[in-house]
N, C-alpha and C positions, 0 to 999 in steps of 0.2 A: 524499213523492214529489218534490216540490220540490229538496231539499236533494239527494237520491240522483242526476237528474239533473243538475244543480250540481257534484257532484263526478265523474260521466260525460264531461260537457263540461269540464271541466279536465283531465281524465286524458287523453283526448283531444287538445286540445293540446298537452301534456309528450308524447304520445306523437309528434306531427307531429314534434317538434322531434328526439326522440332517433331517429327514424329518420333525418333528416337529419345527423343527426351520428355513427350509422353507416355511415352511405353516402358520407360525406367518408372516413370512417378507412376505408374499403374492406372493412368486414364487412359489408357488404346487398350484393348485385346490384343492377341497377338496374328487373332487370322484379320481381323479392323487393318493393326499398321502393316498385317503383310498386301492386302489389296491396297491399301493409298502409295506403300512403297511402289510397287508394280506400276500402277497407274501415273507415278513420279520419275520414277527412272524411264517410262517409256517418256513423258513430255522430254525428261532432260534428251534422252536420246534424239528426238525430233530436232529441237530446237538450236541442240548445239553446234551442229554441222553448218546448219543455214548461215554463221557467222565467226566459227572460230578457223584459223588458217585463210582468211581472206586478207586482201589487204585492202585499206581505206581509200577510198576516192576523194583527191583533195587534198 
């Protein structure tokens, strides 16, 4: 579960990023990358708690 959310919040991130970088090259709208933003920041929000500030078992 750990590790699954771990790579949720990362993908999440790389995903902030490349919609900012289609919205510079002019392939997103700006109301397009502000809902996938929204919809990105809330997964990252979800996800991140479920595994950061924990410590490893093992």
């Amino acid at each position: 579960m750990r590790r699954l959310a771990q790579l949720i919040s990362w993908g999440a991130l790389l995903a902030i990023l490349l919609l900012a970088a289609l919205f510079f090259a002019d392939q997103l709208t700006l109301p397009a990358m502000q809902r996938w933003l929204l919809g990105v920041a809330v997964l990252w929000f979800i996800s991140t708690p479920v595994w950061m500030g924990r410590r490893r078992n093992g």
